[in-house]
MMTF fields as JSON, N, C-alpha, C and O atoms, coordinates in Angstrom:
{
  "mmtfVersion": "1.0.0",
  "mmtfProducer": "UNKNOWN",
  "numBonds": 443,
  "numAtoms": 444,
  "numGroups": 111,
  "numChains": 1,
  "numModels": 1,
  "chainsPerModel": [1],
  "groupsPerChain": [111],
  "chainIdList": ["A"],
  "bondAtomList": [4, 2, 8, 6, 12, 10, 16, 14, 20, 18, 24, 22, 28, 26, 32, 30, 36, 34, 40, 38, 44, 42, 48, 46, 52, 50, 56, 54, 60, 58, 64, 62, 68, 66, 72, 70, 76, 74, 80, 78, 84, 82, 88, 86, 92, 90, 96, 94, 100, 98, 104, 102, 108, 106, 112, 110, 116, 114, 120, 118, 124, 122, 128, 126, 132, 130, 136, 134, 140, 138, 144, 142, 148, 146, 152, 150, 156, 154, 160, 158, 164, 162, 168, 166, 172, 170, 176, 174, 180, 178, 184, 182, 188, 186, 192, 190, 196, 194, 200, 198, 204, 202, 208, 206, 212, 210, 216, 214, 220, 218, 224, 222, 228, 226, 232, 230, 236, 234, 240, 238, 244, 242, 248, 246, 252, 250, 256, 254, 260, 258, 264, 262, 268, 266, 272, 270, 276, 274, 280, 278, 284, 282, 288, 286, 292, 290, 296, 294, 300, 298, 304, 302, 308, 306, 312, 310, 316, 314, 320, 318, 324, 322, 328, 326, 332, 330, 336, 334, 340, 338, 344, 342, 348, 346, 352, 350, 356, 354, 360, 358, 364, 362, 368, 366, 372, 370, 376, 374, 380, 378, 384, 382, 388, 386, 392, 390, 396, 394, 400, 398, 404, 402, 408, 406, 412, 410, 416, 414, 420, 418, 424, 422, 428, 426, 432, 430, 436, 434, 440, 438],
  "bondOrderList": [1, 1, 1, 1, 1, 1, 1, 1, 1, 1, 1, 1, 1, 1, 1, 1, 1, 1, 1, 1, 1, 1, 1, 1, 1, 1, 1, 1, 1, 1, 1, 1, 1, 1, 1, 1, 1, 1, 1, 1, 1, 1, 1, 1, 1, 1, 1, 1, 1, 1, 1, 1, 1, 1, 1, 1, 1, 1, 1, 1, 1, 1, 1, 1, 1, 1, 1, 1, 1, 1, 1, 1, 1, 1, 1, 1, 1, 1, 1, 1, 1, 1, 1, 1, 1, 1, 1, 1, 1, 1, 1, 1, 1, 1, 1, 1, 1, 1, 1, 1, 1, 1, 1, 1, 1, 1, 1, 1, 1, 1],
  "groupList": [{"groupName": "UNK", "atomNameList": ["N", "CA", "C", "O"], "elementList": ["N", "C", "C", "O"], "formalChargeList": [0, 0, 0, 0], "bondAtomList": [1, 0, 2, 1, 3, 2], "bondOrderList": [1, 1, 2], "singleLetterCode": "X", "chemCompType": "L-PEPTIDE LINKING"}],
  "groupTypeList": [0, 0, 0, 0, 0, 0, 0, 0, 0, 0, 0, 0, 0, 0, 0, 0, 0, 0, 0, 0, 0, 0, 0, 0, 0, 0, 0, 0, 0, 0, 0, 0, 0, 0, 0, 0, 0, 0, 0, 0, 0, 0, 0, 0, 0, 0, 0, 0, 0, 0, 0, 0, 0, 0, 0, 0, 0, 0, 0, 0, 0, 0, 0, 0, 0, 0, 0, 0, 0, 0, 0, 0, 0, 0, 0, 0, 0, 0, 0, 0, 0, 0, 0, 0, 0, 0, 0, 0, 0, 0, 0, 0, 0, 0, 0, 0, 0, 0, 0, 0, 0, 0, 0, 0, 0, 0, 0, 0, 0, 0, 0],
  "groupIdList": [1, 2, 3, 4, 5, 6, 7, 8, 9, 10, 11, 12, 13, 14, 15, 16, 17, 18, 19, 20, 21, 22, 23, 24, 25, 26, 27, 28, 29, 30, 31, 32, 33, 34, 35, 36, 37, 38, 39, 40, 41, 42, 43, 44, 45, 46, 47, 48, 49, 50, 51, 52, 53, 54, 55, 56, 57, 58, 59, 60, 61, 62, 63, 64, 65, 66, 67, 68, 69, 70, 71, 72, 73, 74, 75, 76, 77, 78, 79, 80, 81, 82, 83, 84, 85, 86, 87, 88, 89, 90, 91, 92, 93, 94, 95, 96, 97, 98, 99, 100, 101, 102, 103, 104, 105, 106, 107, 108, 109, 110, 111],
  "secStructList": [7, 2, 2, 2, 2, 2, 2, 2, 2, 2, 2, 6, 6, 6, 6, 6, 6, 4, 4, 4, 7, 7, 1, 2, 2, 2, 2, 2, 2, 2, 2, 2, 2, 2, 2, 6, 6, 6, 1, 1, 7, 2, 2, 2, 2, 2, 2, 2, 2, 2, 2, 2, 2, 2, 2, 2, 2, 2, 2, 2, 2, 2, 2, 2, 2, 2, 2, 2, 2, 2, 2, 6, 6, 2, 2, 2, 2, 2, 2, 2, 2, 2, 2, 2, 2, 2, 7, 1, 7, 2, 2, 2, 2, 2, 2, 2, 2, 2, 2, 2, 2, 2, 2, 2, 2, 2, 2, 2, 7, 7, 7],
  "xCoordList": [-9.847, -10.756, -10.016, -10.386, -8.912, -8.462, -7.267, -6.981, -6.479, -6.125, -7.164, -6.748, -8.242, -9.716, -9.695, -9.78, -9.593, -10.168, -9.363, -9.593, -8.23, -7.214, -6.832, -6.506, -6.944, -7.248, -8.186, -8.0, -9.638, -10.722, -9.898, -9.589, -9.705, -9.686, -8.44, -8.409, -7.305, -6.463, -6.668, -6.165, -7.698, -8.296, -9.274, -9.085, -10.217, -10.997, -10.669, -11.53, -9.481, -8.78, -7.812, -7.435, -7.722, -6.957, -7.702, -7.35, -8.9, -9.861, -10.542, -11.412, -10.339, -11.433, -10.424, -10.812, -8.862, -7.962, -8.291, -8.286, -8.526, -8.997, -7.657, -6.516, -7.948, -6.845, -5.835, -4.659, -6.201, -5.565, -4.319, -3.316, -4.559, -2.667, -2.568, -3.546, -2.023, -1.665, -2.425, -2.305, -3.012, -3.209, -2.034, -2.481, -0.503, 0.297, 0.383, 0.399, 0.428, 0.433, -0.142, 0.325, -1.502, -2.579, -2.511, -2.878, -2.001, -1.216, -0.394, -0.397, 0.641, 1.819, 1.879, 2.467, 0.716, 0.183, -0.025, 0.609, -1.241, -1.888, -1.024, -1.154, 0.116, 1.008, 1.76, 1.8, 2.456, 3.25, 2.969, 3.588, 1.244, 0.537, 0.692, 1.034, 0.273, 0.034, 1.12, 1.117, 2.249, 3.598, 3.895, 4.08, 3.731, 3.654, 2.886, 3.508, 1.911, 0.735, 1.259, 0.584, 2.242, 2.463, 1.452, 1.463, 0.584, -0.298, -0.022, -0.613, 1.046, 2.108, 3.294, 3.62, 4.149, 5.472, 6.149, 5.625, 7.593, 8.37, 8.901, 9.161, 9.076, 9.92, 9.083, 9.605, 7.568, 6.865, 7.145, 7.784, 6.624, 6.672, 7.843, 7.625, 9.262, 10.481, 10.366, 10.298, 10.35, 9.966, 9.344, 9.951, 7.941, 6.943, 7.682, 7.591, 8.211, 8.753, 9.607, 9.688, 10.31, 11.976, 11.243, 11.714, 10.213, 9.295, 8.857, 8.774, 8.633, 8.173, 9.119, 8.737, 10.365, 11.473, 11.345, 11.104, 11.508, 11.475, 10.023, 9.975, 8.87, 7.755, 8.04, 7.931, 8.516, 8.862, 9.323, 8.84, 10.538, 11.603, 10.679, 10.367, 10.019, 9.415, 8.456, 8.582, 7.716, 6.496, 7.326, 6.93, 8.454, 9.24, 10.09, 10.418, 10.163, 10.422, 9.522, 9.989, 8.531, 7.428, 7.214, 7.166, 7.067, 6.464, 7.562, 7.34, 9.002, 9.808, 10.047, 10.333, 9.798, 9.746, 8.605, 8.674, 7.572, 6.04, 6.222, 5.813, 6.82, 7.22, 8.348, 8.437, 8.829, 9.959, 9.27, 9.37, 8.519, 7.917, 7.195, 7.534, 6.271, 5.483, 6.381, 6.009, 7.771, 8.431, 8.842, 8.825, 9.147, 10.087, 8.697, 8.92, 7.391, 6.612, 6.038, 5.24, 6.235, 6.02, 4.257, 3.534, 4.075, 2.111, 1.67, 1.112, 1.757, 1.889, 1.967, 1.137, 3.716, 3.932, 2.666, 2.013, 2.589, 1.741, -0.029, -0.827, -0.191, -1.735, -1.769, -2.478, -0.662, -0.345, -0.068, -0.768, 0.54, 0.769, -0.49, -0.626, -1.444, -2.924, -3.514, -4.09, -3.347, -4.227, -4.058, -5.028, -2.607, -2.338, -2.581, -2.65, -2.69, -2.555, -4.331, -4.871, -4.909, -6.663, -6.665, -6.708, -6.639, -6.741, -8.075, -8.67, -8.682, -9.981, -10.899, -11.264, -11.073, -11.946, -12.073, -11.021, -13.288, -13.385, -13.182, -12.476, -13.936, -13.551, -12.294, -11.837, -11.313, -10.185, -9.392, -8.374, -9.203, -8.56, -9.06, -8.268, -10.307, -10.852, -10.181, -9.758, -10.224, -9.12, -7.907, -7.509, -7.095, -6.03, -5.571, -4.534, -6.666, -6.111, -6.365, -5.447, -7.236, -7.592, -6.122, -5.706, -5.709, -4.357, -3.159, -2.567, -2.969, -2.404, -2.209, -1.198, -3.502, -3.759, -3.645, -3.488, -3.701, -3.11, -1.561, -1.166, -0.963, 0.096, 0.841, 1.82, 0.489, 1.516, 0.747, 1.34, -0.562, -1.321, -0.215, 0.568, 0.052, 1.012, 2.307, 2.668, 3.008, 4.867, 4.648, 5.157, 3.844, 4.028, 2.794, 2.618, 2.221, 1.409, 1.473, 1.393, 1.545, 1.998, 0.767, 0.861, -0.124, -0.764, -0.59, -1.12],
  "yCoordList": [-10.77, -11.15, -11.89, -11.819, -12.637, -13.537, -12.508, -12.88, -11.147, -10.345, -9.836, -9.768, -9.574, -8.601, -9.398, -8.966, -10.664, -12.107, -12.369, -12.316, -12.706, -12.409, -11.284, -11.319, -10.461, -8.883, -8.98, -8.929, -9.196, -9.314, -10.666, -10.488, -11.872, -12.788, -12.551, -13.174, -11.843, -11.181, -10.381, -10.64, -9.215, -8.407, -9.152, -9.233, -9.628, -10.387, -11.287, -11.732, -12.001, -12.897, -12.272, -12.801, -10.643, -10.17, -9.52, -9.352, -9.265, -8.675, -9.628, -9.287, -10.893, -11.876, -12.644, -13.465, -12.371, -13.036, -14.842, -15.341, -15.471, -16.878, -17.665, -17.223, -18.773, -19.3, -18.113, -17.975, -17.693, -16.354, -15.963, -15.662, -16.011, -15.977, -14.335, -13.941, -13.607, -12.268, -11.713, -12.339, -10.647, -9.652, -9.901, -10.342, -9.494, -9.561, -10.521, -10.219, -11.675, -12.799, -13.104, -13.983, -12.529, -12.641, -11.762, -11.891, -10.7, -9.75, -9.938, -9.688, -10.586, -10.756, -11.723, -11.77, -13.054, -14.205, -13.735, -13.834, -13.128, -12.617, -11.852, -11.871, -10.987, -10.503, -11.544, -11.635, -12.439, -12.927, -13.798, -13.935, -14.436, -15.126, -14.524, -15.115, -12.852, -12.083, -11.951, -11.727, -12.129, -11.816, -14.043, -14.566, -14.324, -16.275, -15.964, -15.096, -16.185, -16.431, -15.086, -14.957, -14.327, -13.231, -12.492, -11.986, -12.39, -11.302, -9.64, -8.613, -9.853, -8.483, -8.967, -10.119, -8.121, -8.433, -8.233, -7.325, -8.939, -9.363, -8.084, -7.661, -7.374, -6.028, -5.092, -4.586, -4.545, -3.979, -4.212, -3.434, -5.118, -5.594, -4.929, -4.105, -5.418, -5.278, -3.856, -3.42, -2.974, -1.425, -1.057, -0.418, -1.387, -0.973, -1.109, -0.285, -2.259, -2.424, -1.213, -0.628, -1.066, -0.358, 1.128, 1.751, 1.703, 2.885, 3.069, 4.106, 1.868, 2.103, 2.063, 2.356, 1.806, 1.753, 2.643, 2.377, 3.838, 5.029, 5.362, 5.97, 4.434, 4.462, 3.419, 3.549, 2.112, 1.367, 1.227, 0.819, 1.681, 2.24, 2.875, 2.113, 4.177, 4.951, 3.959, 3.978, 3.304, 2.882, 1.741, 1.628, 1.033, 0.478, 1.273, 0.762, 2.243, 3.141, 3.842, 4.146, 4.108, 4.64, 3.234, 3.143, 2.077, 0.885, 0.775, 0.661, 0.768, 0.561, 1.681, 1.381, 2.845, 4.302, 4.23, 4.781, 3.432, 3.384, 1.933, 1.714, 1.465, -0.735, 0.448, 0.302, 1.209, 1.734, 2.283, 1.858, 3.258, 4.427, 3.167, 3.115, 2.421, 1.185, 0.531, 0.239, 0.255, -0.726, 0.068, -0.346, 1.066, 2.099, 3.335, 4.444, 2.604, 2.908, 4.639, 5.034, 5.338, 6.304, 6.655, 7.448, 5.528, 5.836, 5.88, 6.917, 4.662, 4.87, 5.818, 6.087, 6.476, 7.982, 9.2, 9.97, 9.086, 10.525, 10.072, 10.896, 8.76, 8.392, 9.474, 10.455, 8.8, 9.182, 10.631, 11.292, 11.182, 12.761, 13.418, 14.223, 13.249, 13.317, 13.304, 14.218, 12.25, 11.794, 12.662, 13.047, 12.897, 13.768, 15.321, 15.689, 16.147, 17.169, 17.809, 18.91, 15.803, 16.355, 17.069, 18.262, 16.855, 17.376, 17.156, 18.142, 15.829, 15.404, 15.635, 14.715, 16.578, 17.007, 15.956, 15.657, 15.346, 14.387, 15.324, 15.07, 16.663, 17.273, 17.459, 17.106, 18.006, 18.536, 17.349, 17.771, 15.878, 14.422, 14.443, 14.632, 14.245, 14.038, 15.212, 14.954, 16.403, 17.24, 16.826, 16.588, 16.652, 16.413, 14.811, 14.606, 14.04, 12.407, 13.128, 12.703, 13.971, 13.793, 14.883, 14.849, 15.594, 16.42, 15.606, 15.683, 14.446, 13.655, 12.959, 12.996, 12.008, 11.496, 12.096, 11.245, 13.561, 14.291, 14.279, 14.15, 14.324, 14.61, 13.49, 13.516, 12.236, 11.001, 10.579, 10.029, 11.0, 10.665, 11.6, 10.826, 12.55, 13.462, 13.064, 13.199, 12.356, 11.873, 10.625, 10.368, 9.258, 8.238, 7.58, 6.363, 8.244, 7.818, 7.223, 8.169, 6.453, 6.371, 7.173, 6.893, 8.029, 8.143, 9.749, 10.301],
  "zCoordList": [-26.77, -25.694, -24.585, -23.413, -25.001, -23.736, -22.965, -21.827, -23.506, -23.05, -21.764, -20.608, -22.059, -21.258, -20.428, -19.278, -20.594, -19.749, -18.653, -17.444, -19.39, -17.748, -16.79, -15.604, -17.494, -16.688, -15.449, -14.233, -16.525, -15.123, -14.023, -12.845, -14.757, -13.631, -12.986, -11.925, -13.216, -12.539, -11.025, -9.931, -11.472, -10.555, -9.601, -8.387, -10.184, -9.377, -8.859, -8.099, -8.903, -8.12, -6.528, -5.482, -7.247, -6.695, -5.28, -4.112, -6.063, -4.454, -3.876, -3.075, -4.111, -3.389, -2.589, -1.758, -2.844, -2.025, -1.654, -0.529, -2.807, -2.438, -1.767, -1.897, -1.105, -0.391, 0.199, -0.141, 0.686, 1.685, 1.179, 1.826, -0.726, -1.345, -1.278, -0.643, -1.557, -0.745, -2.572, -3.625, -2.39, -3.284, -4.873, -5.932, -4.666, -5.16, -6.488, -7.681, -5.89, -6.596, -7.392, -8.115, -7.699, -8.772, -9.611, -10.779, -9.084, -10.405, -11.249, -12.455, -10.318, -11.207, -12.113, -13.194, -11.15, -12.293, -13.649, -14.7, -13.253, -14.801, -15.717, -16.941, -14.887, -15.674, -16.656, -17.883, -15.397, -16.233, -17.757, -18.812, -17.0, -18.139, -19.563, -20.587, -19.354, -20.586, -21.388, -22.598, -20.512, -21.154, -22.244, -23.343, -20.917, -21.456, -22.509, -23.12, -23.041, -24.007, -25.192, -26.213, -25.003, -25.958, -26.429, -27.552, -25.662, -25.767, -25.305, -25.639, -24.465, -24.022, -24.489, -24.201, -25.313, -25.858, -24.721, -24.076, -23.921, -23.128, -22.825, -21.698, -24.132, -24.039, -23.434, -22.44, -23.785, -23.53, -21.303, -20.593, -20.976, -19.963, -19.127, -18.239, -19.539, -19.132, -18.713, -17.564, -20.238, -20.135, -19.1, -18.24, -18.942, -18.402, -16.31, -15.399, -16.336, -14.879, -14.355, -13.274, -15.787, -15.436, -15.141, -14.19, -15.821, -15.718, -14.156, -13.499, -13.822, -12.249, -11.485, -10.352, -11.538, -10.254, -9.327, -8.15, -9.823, -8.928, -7.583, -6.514, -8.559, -7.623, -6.574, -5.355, -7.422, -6.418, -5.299, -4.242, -5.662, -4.444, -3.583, -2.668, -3.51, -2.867, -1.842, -0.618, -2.393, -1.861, -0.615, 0.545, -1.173, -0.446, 1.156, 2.227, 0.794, 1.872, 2.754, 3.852, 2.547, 3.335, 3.784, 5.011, 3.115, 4.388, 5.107, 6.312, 4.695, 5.518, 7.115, 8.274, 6.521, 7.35, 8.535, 9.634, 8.045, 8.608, 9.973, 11.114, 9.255, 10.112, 11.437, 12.656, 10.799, 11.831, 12.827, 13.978, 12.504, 13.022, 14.464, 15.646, 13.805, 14.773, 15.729, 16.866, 15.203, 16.062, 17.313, 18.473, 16.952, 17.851, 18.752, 19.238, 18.687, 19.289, 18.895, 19.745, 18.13, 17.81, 17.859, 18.461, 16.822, 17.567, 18.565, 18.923, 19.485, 20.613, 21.732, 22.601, 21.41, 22.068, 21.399, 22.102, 19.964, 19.748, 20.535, 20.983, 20.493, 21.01, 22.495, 22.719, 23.368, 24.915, 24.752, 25.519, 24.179, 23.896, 23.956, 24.878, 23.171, 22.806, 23.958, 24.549, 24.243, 25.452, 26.917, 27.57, 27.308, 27.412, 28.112, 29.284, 26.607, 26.274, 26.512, 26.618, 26.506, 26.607, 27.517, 27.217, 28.452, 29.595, 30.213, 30.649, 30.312, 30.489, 29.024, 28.292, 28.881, 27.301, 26.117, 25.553, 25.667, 24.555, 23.491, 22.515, 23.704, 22.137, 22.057, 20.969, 23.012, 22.725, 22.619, 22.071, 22.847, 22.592, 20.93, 20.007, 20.78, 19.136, 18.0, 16.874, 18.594, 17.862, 17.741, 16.6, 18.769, 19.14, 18.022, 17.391, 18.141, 17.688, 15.943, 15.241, 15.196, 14.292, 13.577, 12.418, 14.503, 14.265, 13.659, 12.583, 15.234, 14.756, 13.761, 13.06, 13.557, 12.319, 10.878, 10.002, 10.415, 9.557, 9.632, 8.473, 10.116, 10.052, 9.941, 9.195, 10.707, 10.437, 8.734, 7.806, 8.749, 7.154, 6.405, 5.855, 6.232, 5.815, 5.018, 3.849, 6.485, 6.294, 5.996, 4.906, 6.716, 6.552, 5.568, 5.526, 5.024, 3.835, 2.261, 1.478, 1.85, 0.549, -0.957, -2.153, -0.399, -1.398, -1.617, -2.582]
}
């Protein structure tokens, strides 16, 4: 039961973001708790991290690819491209932005 227990108050700590502490932190709390209190064996844990590297990495690169894409104004340019290409027309801009929006959803998406 106190496994279940910190889980929920893990999560629910995690979506209510109290004291504006970032999402993150309440995970890893409860993680680490489960691992403290030996209710998750240390090894299990360790394992379980080394299993995700490869996602890790990934997810680390698309934000990094995505922070780039923003700095170096790329949305920006495809918004104005769009805008553009309307040629006065709301439908043909709303096509045009929702084109866009597929396609950077596409490359710079993590899901």
């Amino acid at each position: 039961m106190l496994l279940l227990a910190i889980i929920v108050v893990s999560l629910a700590l995690m979506l209510a973001r109290p004291l504006d502490v970032p999402e993150g932190y309440w995970v890893a709390g409860g993680a680490l708790l489960l691992v403290a209190l030996g209710l998750v064996p240390w090894r299990s844990a360790v394992h379980a991290v080394g299993d995700g590297v490869d996602v890790y990495l990934f997810l680390v690169g698309m934000m990094l690819l995505s922070e780039l894409a923003r700095v170096h104004g790329l949305f920006d340019w495809l918004a104005s491209w769009a805008m553009a290409h309307a040629r006065g027309s709301s439908t043909r801009l709303f096509a045009l932005l929702y084109a866009v929006g597929v396609l950077v959803t596409v490359f710079l998406s993590n899901d």
